[in-house]
N, C-alpha and C positions, 0 to 999 in steps of 0.2 A: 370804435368802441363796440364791444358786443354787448347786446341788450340782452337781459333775462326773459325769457318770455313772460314771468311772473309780473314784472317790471311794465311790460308792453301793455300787459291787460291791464293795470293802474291806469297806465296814462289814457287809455283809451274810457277806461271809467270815471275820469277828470274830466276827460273832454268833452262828454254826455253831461253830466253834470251840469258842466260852466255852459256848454251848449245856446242855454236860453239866455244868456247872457246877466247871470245871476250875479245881485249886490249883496248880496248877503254877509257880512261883514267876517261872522264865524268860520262859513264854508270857504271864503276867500283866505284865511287865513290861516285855516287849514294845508288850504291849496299850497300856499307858501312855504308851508312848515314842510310838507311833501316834498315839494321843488328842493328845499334847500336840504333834505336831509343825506341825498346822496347826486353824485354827477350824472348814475343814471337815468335818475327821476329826469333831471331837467333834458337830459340829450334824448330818453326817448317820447318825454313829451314836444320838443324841437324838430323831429323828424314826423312826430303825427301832424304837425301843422303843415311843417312841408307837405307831407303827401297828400294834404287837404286840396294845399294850394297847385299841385300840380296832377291829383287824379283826373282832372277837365280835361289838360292835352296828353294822360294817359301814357305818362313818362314812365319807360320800362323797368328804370333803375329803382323806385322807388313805389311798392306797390303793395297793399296792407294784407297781405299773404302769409299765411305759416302753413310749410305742408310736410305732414307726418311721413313722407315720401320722399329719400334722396331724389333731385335733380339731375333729369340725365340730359347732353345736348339735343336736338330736336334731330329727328332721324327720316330720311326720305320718305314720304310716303308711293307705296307703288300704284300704279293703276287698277289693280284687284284691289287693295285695300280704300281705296278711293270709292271705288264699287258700291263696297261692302260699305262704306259710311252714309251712302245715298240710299240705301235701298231704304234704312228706318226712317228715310226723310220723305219717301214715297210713298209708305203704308199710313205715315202718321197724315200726311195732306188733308186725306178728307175727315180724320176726328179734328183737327189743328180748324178748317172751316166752323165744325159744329162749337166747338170751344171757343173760339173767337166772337162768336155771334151773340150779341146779348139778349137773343129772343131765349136762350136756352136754358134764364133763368130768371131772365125780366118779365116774361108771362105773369109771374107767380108773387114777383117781390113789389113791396109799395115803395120800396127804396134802394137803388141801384149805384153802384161807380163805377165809372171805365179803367183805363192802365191806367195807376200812375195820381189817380183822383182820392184825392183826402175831402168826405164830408161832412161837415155837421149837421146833424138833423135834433129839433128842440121838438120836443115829444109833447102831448096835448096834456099831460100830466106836471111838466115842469123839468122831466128829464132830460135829457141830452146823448145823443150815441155819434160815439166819431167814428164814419165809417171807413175804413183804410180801402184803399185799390182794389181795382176788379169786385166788389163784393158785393151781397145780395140781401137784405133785410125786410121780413114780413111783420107787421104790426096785427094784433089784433086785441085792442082796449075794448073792457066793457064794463057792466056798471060792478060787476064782482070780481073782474079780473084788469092783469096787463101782462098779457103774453106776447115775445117777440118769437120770430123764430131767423134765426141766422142760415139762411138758406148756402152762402157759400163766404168764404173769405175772412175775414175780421175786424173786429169792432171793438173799441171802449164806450163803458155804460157808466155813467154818471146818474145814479137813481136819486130821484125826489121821495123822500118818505110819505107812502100811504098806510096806516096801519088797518086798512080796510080790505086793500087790494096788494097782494105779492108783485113782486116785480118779476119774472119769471123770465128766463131766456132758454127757450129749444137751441141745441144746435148736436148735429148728426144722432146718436142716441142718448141723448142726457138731456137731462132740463139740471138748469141751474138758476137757482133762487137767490136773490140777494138778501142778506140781513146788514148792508150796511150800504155804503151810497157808490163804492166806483171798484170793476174788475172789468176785463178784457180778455176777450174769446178769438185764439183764431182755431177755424175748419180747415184740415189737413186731408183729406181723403174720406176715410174711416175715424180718421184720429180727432182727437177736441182737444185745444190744450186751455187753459184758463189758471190768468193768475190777478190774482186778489190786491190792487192798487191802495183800499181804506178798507176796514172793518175786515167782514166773512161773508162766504158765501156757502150754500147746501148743495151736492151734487146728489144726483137721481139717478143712477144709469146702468140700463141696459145690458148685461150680462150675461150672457148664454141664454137660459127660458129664465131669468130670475133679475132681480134686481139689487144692485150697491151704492149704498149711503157713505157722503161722507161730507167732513167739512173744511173750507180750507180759511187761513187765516190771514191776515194782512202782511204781504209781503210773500207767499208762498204759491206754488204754481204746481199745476199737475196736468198728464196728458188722460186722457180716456177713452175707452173705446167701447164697441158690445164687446169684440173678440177677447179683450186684456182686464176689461173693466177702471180701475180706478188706479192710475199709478201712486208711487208714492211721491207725496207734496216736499218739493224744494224750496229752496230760498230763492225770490228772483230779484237780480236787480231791476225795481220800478221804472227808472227813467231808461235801462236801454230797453225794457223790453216795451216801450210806448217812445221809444225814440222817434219811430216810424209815423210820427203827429209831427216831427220838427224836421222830415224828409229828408230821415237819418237812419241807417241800417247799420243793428251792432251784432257781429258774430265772433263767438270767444270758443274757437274747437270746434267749430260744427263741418260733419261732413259738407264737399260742397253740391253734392245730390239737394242741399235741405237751402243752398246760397243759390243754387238756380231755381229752385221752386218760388224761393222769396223775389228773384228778381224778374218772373215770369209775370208776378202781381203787377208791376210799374211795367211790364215790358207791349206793346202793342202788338205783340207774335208769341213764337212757341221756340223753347228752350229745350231741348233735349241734350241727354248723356248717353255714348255710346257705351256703356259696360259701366256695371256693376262694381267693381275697383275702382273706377276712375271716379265712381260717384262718391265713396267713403272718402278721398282724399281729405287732409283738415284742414280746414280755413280760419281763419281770425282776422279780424278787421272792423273799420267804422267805415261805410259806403254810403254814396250819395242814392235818394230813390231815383231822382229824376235825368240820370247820365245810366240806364242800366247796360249800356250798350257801350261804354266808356269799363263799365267796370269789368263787362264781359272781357273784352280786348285785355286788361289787365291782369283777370286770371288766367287766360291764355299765356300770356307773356312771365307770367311768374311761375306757374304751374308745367311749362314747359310744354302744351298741351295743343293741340290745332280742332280747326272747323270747317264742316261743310254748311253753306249756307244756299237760299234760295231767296234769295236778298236781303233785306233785314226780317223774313218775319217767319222764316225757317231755319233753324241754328241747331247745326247736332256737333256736340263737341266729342272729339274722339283723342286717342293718342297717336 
């Protein structure tokens, strides 16, 4: 039976959902109303379990892949092109050492994760920040303020109301303010994207020589930059985009240039793309954090796609 892709992204937004293994009597029967209202609903929610239960030994036949790119057979690679796949793996060696090192941003932060590491940290105020993989969080409370600053990676903030002291979060050029208790920020290079879990939040940022205000509402998400300033606020789904707390990764269309950057966070090495095309390819799927190296294997094998490697912790994917 061929699946809708419309179809696919349901069942994989059911699967988040029930995820935490939710009684909910409503949602459950909902669920059901879904299941039974077409054969596709159930068969291609029947295949997301399967591929749950078989992404661990990384079965080729079934792997949660959509690519906006006809599939072509895998085609020799020659010895020059081999070459040419290593050389990026030779230049990037010694940034791949400093990136790897957690002096490079542990110096600076009161609170750290390695690959792969979900933390919670219970803040002297009463709040709480879970901080996702690889990521980097500076505190600094005082008797008129509570500023954090999000040195690298991403984080949910669950704020205690103080109406004495803002709850402020820096991260790359923006400060973002809370006006209600929970949002999550991941640092993308240049980019910040943040979206609103309860309440709203005030952004502040950074804009050429100038500054732009904005605010975003519950349930709505935006990216920002200096260069772009404040994109415009979307709808996000809340549970996939904090899926990544239940060490669960949802990508619905995204190039996979943006699926190896996410699987760089859990991965204890460095993920590269050789070229710029290969990196827009589309992906869609629900992926485990803690196999990223199971999953890598999988978009090779779906994507039709090879690698060079320098054992696990150099990986440059090429075609």
């Amino acid at each position: 039976m061929k699946i809708p892709a419309s179809v696919k992204a349901e069942a994989r937004a059911w699967w988040v959902k029930l995820d935490g293994g939710s009684d909910d009597p409503s949602l459950l029967a909902e669920f059901e109303r879904w299941l039974a209202a077409d054969a596709a609903h159930a068969e291609a929610y029947r295949r997301l379990q399967q591929l749950w239960s078989d992404l661990a030994e990384v079965e080729p036949g079934l792997v949660p892949v959509a690519a906006d790119l006809p599939l072509q057979p895998p085609k020799p690679v020659s010895a020059k092109i081999r070459q040419r796949a290593w050389l990026p793996l030779a230049l990037a060696a010694s940034l791949a050492l400093w990136w790897l090192s957690p002096l490079s941003l542990g110096l600076r932060a009161d609170f750290h994760t390695g690959f792969g590491e979900v933390r919670d940290i219970a803040l002297s105020d009463g709040s709480t920040v879970h901080l996702n993989g690889n990521s980097a969080l500076l505190v600094q409370f005082g008797a008129g303020q509570r500023r954090l600053t999000l040195l690298r990676g991403e984080a949910l903030f669950e704020v205690s109301p103080d109406p004495a002291r803002a709850f402020q979060v820096q991260a790359g050029d923006g400060l973002i303010t809370a006006l209600g208790t929970a949002f999550n920020v991941r640092v993308d290079g240049d980019n910040v994207e943040v979206g609103v879990t309860e309440h709203s939040v005030a952004l502040d940022v950074q804009r050429g020589s100038g500054r732009q205000h904005g605010v975003l509402a519950e349930g709505e998400q935006a990216m920002f930059s200096r260069e772009d300033g404040i994109g415009p606020a979307i709808a996000v789904d809340q549970l996939a985009a904090t899926a990544w707390r239940r060490g669960k990764l949802v990508f619905e269309n995204r190039p996979l240039g943006d699926v190896v950057a996410e699987l760089n966070r859990y991965h204890r090495g460095l993920l590269l793309i050789g070229d710029a095309a290969l990196a827009e390819r589309r992906v869609s799927g629900v992926f485990r954090t803690d196999q990223p190296l199971a999953v890598l294997a999988a978009l090779e094998s779906s994507l039709h796609i090879r690698s060079s490697r320098l054992g696990d912790y150099l990986i440059l994917l090429h075609r």
